[in-house]
Kinemage of the C-alpha trace (Angstrom):
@kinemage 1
@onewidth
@group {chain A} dominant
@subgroup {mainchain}
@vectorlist {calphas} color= white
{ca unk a 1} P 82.702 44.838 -26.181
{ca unk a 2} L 79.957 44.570 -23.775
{ca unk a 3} L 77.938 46.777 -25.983
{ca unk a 4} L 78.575 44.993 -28.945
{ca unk a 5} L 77.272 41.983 -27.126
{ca unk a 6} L 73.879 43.395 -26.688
{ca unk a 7} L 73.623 44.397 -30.001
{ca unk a 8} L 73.997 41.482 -31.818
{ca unk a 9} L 71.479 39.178 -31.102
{ca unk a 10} L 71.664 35.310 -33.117
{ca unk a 11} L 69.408 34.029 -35.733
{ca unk a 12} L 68.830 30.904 -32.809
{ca unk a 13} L 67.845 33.129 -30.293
{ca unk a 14} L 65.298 35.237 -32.463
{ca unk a 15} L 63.428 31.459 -33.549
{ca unk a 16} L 63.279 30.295 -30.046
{ca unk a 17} L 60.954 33.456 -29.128
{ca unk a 18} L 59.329 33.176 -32.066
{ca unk a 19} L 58.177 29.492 -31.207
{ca unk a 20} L 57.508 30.597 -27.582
{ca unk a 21} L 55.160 33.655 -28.291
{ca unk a 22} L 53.492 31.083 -30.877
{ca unk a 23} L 52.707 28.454 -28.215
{ca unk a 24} L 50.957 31.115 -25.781
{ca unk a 25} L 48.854 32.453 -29.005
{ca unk a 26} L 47.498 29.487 -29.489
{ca unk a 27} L 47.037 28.236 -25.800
{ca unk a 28} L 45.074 31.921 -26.000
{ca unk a 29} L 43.163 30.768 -28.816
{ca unk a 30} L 41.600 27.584 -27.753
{ca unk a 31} L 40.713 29.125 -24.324
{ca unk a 32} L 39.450 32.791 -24.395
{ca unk a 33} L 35.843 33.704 -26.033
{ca unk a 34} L 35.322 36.470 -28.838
{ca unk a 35} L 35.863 39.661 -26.676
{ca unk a 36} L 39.316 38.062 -25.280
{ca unk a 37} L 40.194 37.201 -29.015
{ca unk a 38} L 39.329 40.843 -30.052
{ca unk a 39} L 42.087 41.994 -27.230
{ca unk a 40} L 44.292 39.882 -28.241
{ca unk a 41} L 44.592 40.582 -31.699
{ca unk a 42} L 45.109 44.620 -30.247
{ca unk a 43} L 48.226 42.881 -28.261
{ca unk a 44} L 49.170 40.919 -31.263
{ca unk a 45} L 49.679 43.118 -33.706
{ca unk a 46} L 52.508 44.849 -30.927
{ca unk a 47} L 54.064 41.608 -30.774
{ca unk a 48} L 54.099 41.461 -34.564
{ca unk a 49} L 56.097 44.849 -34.771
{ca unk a 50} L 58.330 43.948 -31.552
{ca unk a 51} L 59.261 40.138 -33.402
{ca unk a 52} L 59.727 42.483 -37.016
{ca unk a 53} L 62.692 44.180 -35.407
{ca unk a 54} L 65.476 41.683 -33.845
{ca unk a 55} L 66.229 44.045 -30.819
{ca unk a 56} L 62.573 45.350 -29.898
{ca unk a 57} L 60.873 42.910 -27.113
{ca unk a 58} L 57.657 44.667 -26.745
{ca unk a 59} L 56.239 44.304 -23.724
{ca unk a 60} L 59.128 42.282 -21.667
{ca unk a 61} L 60.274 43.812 -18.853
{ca unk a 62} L 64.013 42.114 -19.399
{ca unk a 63} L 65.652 40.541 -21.742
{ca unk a 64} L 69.098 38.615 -21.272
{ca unk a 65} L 71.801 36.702 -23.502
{ca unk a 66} L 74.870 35.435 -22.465
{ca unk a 67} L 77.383 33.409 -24.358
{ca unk a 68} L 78.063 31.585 -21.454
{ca unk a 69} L 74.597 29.930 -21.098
{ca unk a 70} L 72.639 30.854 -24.318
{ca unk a 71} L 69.769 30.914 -22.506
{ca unk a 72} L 66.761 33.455 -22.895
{ca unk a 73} L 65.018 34.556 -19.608
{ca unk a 74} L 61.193 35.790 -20.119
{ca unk a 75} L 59.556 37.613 -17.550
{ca unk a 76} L 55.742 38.361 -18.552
{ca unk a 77} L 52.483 39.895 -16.546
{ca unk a 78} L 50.752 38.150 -19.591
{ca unk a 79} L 50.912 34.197 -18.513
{ca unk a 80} L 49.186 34.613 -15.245
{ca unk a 81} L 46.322 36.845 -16.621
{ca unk a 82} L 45.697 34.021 -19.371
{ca unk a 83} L 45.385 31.458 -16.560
{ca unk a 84} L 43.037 33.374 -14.492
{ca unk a 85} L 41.259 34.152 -17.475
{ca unk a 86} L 41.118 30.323 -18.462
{ca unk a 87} L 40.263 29.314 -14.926
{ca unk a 88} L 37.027 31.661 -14.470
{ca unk a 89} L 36.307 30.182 -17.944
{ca unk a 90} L 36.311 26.926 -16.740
{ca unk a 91} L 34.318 27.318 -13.818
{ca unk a 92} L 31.502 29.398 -15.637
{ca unk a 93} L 31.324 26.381 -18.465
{ca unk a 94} L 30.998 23.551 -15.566
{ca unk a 95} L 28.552 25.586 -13.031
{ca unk a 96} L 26.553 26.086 -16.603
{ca unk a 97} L 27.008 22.431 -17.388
{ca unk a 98} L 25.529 21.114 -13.860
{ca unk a 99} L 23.003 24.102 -13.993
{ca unk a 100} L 21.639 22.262 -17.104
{ca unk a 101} L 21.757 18.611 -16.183
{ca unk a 102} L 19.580 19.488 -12.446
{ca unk a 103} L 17.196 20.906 -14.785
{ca unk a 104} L 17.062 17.843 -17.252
{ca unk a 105} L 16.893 15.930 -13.968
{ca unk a 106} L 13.819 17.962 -12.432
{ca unk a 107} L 12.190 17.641 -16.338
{ca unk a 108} L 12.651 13.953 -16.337
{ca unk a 109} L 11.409 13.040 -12.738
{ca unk a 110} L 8.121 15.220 -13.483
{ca unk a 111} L 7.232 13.470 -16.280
{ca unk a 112} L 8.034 10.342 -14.673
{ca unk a 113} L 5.704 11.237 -11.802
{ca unk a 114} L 3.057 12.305 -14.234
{ca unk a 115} L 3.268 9.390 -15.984
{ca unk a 116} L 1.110 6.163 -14.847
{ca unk a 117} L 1.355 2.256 -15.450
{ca unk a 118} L -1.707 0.887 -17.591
{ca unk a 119} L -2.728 -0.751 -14.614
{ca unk a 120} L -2.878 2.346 -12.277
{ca unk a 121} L -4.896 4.008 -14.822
{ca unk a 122} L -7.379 1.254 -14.758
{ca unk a 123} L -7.417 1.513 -11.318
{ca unk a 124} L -8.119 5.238 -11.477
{ca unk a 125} L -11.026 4.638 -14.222
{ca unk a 126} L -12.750 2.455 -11.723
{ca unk a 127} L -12.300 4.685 -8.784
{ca unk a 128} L -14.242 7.515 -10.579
{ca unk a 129} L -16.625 5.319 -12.409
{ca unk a 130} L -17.483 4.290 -8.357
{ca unk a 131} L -17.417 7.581 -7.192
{ca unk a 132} L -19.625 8.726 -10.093
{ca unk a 133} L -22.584 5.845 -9.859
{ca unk a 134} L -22.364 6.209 -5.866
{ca unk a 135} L -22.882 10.408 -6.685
{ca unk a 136} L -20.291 11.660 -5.006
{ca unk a 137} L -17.937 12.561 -8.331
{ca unk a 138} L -17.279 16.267 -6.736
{ca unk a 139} L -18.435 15.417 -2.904
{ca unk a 140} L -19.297 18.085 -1.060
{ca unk a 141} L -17.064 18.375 2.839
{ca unk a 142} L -19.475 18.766 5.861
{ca unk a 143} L -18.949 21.004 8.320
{ca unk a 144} L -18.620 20.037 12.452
{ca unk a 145} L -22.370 21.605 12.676
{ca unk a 146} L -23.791 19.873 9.091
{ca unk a 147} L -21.658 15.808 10.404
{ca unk a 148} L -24.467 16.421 14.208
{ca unk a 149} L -27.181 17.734 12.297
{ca unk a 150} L -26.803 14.533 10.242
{ca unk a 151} L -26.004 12.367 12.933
{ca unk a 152} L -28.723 13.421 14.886
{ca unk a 153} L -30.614 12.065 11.885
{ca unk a 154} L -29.280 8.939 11.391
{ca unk a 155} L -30.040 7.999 14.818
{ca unk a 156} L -33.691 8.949 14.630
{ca unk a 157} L -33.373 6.372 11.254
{ca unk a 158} L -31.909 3.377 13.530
{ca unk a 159} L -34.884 4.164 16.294
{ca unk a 160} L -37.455 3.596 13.428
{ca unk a 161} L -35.245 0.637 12.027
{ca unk a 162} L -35.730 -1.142 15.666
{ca unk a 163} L -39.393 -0.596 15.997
{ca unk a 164} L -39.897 -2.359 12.305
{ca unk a 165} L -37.651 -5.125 13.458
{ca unk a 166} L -39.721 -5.741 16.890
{ca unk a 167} L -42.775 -5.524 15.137
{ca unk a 168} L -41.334 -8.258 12.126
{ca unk a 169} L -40.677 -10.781 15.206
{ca unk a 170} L -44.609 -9.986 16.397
{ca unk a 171} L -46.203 -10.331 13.037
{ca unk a 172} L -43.883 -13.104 11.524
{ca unk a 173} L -43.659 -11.211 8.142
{ca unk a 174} L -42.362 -7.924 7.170
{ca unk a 175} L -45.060 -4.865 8.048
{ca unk a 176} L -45.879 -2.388 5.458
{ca unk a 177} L -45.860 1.268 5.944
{ca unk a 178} L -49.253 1.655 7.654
{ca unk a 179} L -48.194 -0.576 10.157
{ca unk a 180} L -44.969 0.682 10.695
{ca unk a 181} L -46.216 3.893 11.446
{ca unk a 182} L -49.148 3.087 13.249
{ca unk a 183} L -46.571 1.236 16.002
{ca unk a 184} L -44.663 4.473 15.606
{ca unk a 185} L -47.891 6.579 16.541
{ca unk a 186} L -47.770 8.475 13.679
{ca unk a 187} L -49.850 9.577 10.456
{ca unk a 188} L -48.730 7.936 7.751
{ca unk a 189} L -47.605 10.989 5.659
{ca unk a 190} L -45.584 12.373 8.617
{ca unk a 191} L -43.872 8.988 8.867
{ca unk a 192} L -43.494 8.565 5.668
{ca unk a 193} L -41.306 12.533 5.441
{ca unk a 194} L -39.623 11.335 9.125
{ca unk a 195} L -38.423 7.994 7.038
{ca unk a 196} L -37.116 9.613 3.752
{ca unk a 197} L -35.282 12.645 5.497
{ca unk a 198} L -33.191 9.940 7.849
{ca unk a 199} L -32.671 8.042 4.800
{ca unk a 200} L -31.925 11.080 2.926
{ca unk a 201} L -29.320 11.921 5.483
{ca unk a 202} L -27.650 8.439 5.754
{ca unk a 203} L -27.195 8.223 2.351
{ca unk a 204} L -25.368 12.074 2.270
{ca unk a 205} L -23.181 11.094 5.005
{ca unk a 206} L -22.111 8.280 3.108
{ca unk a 207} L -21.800 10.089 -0.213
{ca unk a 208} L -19.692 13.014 1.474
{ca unk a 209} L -17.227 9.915 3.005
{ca unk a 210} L -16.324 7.952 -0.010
{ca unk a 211} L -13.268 9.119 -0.777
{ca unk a 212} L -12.067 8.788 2.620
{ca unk a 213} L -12.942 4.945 2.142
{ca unk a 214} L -10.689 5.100 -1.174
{ca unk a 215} L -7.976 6.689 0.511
{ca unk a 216} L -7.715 3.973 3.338
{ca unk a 217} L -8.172 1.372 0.665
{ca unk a 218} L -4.816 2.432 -1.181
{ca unk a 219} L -2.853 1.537 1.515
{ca unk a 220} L -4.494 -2.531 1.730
{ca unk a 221} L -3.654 -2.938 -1.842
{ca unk a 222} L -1.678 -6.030 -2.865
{ca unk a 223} L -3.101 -7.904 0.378
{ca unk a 224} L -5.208 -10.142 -1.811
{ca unk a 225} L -7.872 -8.586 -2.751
{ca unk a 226} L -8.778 -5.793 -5.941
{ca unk a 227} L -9.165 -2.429 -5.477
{ca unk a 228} L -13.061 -2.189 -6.125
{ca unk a 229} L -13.319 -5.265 -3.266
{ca unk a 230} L -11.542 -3.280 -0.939
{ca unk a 231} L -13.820 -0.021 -1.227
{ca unk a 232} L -16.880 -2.226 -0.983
{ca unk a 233} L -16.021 -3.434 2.179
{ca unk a 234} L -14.793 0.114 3.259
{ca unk a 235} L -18.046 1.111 2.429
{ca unk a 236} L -19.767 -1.519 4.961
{ca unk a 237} L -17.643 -0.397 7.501
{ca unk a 238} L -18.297 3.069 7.124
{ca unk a 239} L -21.918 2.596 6.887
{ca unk a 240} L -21.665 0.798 9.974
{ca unk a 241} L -19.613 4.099 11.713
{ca unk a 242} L -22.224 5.845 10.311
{ca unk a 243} L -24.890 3.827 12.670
{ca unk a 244} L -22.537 3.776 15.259
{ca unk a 245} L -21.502 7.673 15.294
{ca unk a 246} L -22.284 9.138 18.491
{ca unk a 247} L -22.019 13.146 17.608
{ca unk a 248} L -22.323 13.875 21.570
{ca unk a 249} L -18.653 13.078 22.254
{ca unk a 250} L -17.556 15.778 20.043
{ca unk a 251} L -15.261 14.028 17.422
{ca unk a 252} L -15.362 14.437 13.873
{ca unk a 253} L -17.013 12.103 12.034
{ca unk a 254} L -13.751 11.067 10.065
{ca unk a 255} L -11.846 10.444 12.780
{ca unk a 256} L -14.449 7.638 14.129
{ca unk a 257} L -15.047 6.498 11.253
{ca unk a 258} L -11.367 5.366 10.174
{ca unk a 259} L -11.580 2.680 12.491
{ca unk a 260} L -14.438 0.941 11.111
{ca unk a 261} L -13.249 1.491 7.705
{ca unk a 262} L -10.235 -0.349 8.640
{ca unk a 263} L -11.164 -2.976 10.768
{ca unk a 264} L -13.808 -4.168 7.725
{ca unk a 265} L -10.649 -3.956 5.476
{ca unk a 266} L -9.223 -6.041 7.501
{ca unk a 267} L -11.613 -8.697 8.231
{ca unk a 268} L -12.124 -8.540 4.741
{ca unk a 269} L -8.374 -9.467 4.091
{ca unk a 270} L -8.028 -12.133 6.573
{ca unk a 271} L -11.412 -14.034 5.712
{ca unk a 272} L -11.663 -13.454 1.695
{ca unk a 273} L -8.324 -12.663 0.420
{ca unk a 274} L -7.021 -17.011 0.162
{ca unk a 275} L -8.782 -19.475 -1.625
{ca unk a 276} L -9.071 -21.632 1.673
{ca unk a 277} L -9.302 -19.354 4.252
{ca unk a 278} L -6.991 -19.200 8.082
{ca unk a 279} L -7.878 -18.468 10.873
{ca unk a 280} L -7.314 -14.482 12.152
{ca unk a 281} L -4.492 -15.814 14.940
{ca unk a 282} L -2.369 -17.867 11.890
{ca unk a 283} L -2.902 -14.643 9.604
{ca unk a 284} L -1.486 -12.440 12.020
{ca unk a 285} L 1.451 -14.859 12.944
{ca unk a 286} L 1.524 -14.995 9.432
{ca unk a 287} L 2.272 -11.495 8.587
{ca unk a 288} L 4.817 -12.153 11.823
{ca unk a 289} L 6.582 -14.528 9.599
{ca unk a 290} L 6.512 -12.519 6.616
{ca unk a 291} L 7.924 -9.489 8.677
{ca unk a 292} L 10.579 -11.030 10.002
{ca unk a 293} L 11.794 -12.636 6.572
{ca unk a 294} L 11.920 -8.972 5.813
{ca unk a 295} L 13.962 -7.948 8.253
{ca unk a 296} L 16.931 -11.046 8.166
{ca unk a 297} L 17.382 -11.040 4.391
{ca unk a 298} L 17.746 -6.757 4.457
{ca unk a 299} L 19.926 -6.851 7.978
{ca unk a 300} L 22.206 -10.382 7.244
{ca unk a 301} L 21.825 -9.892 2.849
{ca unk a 302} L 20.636 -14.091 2.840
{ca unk a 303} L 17.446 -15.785 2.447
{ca unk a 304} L 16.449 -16.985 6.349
{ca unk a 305} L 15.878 -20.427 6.479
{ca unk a 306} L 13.347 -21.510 9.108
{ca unk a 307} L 15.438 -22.305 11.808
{ca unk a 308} L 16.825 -18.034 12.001
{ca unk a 309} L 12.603 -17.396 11.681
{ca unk a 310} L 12.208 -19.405 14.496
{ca unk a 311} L 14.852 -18.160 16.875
{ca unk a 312} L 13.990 -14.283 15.986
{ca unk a 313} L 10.040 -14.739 15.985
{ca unk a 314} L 9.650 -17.687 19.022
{ca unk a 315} L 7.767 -19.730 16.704
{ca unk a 316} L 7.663 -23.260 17.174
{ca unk a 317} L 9.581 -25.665 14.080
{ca unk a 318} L 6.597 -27.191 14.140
{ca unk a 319} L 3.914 -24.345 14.304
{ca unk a 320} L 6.301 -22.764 11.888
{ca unk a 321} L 6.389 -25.630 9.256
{ca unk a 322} L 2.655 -26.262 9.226
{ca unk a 323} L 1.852 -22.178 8.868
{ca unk a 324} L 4.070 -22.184 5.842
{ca unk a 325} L 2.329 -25.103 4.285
{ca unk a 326} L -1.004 -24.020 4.632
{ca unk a 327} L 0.227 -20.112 3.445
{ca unk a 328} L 0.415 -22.174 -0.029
{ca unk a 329} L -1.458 -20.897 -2.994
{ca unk a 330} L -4.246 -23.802 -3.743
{ca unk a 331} L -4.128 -24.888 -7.854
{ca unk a 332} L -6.878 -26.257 -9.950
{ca unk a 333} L -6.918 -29.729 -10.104
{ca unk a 334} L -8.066 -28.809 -14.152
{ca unk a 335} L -4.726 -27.291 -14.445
{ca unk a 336} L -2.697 -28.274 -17.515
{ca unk a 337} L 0.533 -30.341 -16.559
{ca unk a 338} L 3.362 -32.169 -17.895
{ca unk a 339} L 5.509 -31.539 -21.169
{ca unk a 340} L 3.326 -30.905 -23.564
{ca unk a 341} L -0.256 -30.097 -21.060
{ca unk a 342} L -1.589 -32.651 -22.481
{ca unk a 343} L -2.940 -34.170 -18.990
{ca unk a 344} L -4.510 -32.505 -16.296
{ca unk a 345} L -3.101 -32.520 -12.624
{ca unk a 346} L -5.944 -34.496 -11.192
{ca unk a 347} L -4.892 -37.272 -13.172
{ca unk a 348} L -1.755 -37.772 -11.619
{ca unk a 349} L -2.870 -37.180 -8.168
{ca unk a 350} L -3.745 -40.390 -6.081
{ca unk a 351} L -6.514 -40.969 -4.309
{ca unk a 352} L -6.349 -42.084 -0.877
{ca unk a 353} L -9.598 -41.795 0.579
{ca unk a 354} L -12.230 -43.993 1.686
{ca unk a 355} L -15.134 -45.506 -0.746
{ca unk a 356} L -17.821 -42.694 -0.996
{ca unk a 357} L -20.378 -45.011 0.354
{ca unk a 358} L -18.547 -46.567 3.057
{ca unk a 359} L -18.110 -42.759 4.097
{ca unk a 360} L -21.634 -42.332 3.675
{ca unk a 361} L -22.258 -45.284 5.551
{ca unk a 362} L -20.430 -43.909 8.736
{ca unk a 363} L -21.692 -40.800 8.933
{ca unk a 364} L -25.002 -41.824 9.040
{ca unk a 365} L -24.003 -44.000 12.012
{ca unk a 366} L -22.425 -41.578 13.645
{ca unk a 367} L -25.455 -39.423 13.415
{ca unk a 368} L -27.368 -42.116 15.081
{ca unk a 369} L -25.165 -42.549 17.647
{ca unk a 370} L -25.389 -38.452 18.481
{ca unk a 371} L -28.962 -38.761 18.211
{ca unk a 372} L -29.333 -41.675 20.709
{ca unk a 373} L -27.097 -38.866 23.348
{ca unk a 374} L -29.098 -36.121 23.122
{ca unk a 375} L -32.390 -37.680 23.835
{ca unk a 376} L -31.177 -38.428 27.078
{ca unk a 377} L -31.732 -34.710 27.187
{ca unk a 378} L -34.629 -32.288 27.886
{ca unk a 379} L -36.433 -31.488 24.769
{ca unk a 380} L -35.896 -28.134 24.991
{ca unk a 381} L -31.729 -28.554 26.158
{ca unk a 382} L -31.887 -30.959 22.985
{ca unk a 383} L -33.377 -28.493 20.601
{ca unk a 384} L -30.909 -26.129 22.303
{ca unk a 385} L -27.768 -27.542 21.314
{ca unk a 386} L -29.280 -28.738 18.262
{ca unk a 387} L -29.766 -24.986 16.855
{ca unk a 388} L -26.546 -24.107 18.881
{ca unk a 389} L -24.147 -26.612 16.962
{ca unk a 390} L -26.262 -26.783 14.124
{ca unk a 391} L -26.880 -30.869 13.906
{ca unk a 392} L -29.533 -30.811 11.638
{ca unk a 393} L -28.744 -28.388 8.987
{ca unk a 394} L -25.334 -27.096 9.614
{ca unk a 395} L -25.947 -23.584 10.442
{ca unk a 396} L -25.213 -22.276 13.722
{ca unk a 397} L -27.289 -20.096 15.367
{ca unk a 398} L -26.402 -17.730 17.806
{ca unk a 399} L -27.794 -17.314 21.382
{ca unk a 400} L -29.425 -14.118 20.782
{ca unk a 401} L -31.224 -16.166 17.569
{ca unk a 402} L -32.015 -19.119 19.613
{ca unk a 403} L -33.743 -16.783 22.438
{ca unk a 404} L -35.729 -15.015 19.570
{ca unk a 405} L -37.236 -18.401 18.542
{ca unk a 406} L -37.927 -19.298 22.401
{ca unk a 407} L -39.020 -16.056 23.125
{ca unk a 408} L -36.286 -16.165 25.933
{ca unk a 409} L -33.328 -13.838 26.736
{ca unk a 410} L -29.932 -14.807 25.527
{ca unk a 411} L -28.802 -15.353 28.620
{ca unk a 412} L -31.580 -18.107 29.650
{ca unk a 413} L -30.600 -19.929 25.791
{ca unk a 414} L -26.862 -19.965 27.660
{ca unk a 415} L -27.828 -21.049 30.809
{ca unk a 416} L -29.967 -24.204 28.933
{ca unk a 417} L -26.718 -24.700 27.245
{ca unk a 418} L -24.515 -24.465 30.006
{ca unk a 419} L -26.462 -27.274 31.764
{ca unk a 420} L -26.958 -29.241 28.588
{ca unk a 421} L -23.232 -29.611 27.992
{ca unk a 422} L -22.633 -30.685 31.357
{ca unk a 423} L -24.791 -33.366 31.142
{ca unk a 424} L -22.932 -34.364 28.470
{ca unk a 425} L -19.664 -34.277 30.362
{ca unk a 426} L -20.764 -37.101 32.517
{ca unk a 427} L -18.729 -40.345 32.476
{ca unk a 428} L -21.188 -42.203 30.810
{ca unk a 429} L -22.776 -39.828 28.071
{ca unk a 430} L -18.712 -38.883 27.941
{ca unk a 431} L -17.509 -42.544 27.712
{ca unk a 432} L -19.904 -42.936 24.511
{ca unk a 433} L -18.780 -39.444 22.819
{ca unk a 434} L -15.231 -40.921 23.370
{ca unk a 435} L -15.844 -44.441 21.446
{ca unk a 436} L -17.232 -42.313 18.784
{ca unk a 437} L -14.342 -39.841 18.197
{ca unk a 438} L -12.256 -43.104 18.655
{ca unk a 439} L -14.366 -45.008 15.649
């Protein structure tokens, strides 16, 4: 009976493993590549012949009915070879997939680095325009021995450069050639070769330099002022390291030079970068102000108002209020206004000054009341703070300038001043300076 059992095996039973072996065909299908399909047409033409007789199984290991249960039991080596099979597939297709996009990635970020704004490439035209009228397109780099040699040069230059400027104060007018180098001691054609090689060597050192100028000027930019401004005034400052290059010490050229190439970048910034220009102490407490805006809105993520500027910088309210009004960008008073710009903004600004000739009128008495205080002077303390302040023409002159006209030392013009001033700082000179400023 058991036998019989075994034998007979239900039409049920025979569709259930046919729908199970179809299921893991075509899970095998959609996962494995051509030489895994090739295999497993090999294994399915055995499981063909196995389902074509009721009682074969193939491959299974066991095989058991009951009536009890009806249920099937499938044991297979199969399954977990398709899984690891489907698994390695997996991980090949994703490590290719990520493989591909770094690639893309590296492509896109090198032709994003290549690529330049129209503005940059402007910027580059000019640079080598610059670098091509100055001759110095492929400069050539000097050697420790070649920056003395030069040096050594440029120094002689700056000797000859004195002696011309001495003998300009003794002759009033500039001296030509013969003269210059007949105060030198010199025949003229020897001068005249001693002149053009200094020259000659200024000039190389400055040629050979440029591009450190350029270099040092990328890093002002957006300060204010244009590229080509920037390398101009690099250019006076490293003309003026090149004067002041001492090739004794031992440091490279480069090195000193920086310094000066910054510092006139600087100045240069500070004095010609606003349309009104601040003083050097309110540009740096500017840039203060400016830093520490920086640093509140990135640490607290909210504008800073002026009071948090104040407490993190020191800065008075007051100080700070009338910095950030005069850090204003000045407008034309031809600018267009109004709905339609049909106006212009100085004709709805209002003018609250005096008359033009009542203002006329006072400084012309104040002048006379200045002169009637200096001639209570010495002539020559008068003339002295005359040229000093500049009264009379509105220049000032320094004390080194004053001393040239005297034919004094700078330090006699400041001793005349000295004791000009304090006669002015006596109670009754003082009391009449006083009613003035009050008037």
């Amino acid at each position: 009976m058991h036998n019989d059992k075994l034998d007979y095996i239900s039409e049920a039973d025979v569709l259930r493993l046919q729908r199970a072996r179809l299921t893991e065909m075509e899970l095998v299908l959609f996962d494995l590549t051509e030489d895994h399909c090739i295999n497993f047409e090999d294994d399915g033409t055995h499981s063909r012949l196995a389902l074509d007789h009721p009682s074969g199984l193939g491959h299974f290991e066991e095989q058991k009915i009951t009536d009890d249960s009806e249920a099937i039991v499938v044991r297979s080596t199969k399954r977990n070879e398709r899984l690891t099979k489907r698994q390695r597939a997996l991980l090949k297709a994703r490590m290719t997939s990520i493989s591909v996009a770094a690639s893309l990635k590296v492509d896109s970020n090198a032709d994003n680095r290549h690529q330049k704004s129209p503005l940059q490439r402007l910027s580059q035209d000019h640079i080598r325009a610059f670098l091509v009228n100055n001759g110095s397109g492929k400069p050539k780099i000097l050697t420790a021995a070649e920056e003395m040699k030069l040096s050594f040069k440029i120094q002689d230059l700056l000797i000859l450069t004195s002696v011309k400027t001495t003998l300009k104060e003794q002759l009033g007018r500039e001296p030509n050639l013969a003269e210059w180098a007949e105060a030198m001691h010199m025949e003229l054609g020897a001068f005249s070769r001693r002149l053009t090689e200094g020259q000659h060597c200024k000039n190389m050192m400055i040629r050979c330099n440029l591009r450190l100028v350029i270099s040092i000027a990328r890093k002002y930019e957006g300060r204010g002022l244009s590229m080509e401004d920037l390398i101009q005034e690099g250019s006076q400052g490293l003309i003026r390291g090149c004067e002041k290059f001492d090739p004794k010490k031992g440091f490279k050229f480069s090195t000193y030079a920086h310094w000066w190439i910054m510092q006139a970048m600087t100045k240069a910034i500070i004095q010609k970068s606003r349309l009104v220009r601040l003083p050097a102490h309110a540009s740096e407490t500017l840039l203060t102000i400016k830093r520490a805006k920086d640093f509140i809105q990135t640490a607290y993520g909210r504008v800073p108002t002026n009071v948090d500027i104040s407490k993190y910088t020191g800065i008075p309210m007051e100080r700070l209020k009338l910095l950030s009004n005069a850090s204003k960008p000045c407008r034309s008073l031809d600018k267009p206004v109004g709905k339609d710009f049909d106006i212009n903004l100085a004709d709805i600004i209002p003018d609250n000054s005096r008359h033009p000739f009542e203002c006329k009128f006072m400084r012309t008495l104040l002048r006379e009341d200045v002169d009637s205080v200096l001639k209570t002077l010495k002539p020559k303390e008068r003339a002295v703070v005359r040229l000093r302040y500049g009264l009379d023409d509105g220049m000032q002159r320094t004390l080194e300038d004053i001393g040239r006209r005297f034919h004094v030392t700078r330090e006699r013009i400041r001793q005349i001043e000295c004791k000009a001033m304090a006669k002015l700082r006596e109670p009754k000179r003082l009391e009449t300076l006083r009613t003035m400023l009050a008037d």
